[in-house]
N, C-alpha and C positions, 0 to 999 in steps of 0.2 A: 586209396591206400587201404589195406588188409589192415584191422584190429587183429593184435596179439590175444592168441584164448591166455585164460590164467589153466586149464586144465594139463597142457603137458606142453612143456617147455622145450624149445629145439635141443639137441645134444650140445651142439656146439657152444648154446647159451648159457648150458648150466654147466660144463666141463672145462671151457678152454681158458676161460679167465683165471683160472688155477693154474692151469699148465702154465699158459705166460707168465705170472709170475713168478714160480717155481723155473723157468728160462732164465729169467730175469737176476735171476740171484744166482743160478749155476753160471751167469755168463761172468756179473760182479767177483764172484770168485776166482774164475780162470783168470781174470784180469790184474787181481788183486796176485795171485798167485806168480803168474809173469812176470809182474812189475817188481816184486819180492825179490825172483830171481836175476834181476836183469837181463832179462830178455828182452824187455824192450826197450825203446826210446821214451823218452818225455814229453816229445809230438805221441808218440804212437798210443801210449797211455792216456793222454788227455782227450783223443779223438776215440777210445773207445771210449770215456766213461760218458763223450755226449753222447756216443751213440745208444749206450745204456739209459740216458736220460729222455732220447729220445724213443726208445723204446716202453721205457715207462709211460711216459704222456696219453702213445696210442694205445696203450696194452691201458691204461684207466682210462680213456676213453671209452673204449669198447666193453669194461667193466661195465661205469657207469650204463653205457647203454643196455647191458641185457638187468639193470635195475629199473632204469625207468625210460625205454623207449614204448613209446605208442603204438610204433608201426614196425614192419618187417622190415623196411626200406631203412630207417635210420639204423637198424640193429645189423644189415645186412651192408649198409655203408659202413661203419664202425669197424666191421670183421674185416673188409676189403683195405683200409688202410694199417690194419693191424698186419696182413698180410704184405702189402708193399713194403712196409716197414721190416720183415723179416726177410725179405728179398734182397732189400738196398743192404740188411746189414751183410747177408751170409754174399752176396759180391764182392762187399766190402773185404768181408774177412778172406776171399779166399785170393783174391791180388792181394791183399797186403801178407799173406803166407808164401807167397812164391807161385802163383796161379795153377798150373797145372801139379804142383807138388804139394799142393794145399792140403791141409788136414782137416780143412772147415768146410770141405763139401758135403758131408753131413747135412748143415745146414741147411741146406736147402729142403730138403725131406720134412723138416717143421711146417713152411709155409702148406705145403703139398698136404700135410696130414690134417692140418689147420679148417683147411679149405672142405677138406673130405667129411666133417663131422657135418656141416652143412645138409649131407646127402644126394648133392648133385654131382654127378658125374661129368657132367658141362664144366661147370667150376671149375671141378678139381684138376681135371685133364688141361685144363687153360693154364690153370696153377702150374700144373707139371711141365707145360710148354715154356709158362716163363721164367722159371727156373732153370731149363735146359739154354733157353738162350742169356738168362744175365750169366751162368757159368761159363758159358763160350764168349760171352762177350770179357769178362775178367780177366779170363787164362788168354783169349788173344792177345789185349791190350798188354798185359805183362809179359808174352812172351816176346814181342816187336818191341819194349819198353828195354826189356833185359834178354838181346836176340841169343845170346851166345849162353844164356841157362838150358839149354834142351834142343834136342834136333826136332824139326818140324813134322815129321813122322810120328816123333810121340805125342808132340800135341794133338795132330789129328785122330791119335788113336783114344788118345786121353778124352776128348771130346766128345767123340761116337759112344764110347764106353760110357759116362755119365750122364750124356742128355741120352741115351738108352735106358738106362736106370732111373732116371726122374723119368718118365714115361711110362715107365714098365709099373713104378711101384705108384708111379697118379692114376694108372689102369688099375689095379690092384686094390686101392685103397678103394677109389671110388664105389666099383663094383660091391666091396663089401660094407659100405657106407652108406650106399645106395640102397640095398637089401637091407640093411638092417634100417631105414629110417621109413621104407614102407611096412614098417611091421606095427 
């Protein structure tokens, strides 16, 4: 296993643990703000604020690690479940929005950008694959769940349209993530 240099630290190491938690409290809000308004339910509320706890947990996990990991490999594991972890949530949020009418396909784009600070293009493009498929897997399940919310024409269009776009922008990101981290 690779020793970390102490002379220049990866992007991703010294940036994203800020972003996440800065996530982390834009999401506490939206939820808190929801809940205000009742819009949601008492289940719906309680299963996001685990999910915000569990979001926490990885997101200082991965803190801790880019404090004192040894190697590439525990800092580079750390970042991979930080990332699953933003995966399960934005699937989460986007069946529990009405799948294909979701507003929280956004999300997906964090894991995706998450992955790109890295500077691999392999990653991120993997990233962007599995984002494209937990979103189709979401909007399917919901729409066979609740057959009679949407014609099957839109879903498939709604599909192509967004894992084209998670793809396009894991192509995009990478590229310029990639350049900029051989500099």
């Amino acid at each position: 296993m690779k020793k970390l240099k102490n002379t220049k630290e990866p992007l991703y190491q010294s940036k994203l643990s800020k972003y996440n938690f800065m996530f982390i409290g834009a999401y506490a809000v939206y939820t808190i703000i929801f809940d205000a308004g009742n819009i949601l339910t008492r289940e719906d509320v309680y299963h996001r604020w685990i999910f915000a706890v569990i979001l926490t947990v990885a997101f200082s996990l991965f803190w801790v690690a880019t404090k004192k990991a040894k190697t590439n490999n525990v800092l580079f594991g750390s970042l991979i479940l930080c990332i699953i972890a933003e995966l399960i949530l934005a699937g989460y949020m986007t069946y529990w929005e009405r799948g294909m009418a979701s507003m929280s396909t956004v999300l997906f784009i964090f894991p995706i950008v998450s992955m790109a600070l890295t500077g691999s293009r392999t990653y991120t493009v993997g990233t962007a694959l599995l984002a494209s498929a937990i979103y189709t897997g979401a909007c399917t399940k919901y729409f066979y769940d609740f057959f009679n919310e949407g014609y099957r024409v839109q879903l498939y269009g709604q599909l192509f349209f967004f894992a084209s776009l998670y793809l396009t922008i894991g192509w995009a990101v990478a590229a310029l993530a990639h350049a900029y981290s051989k500099k």
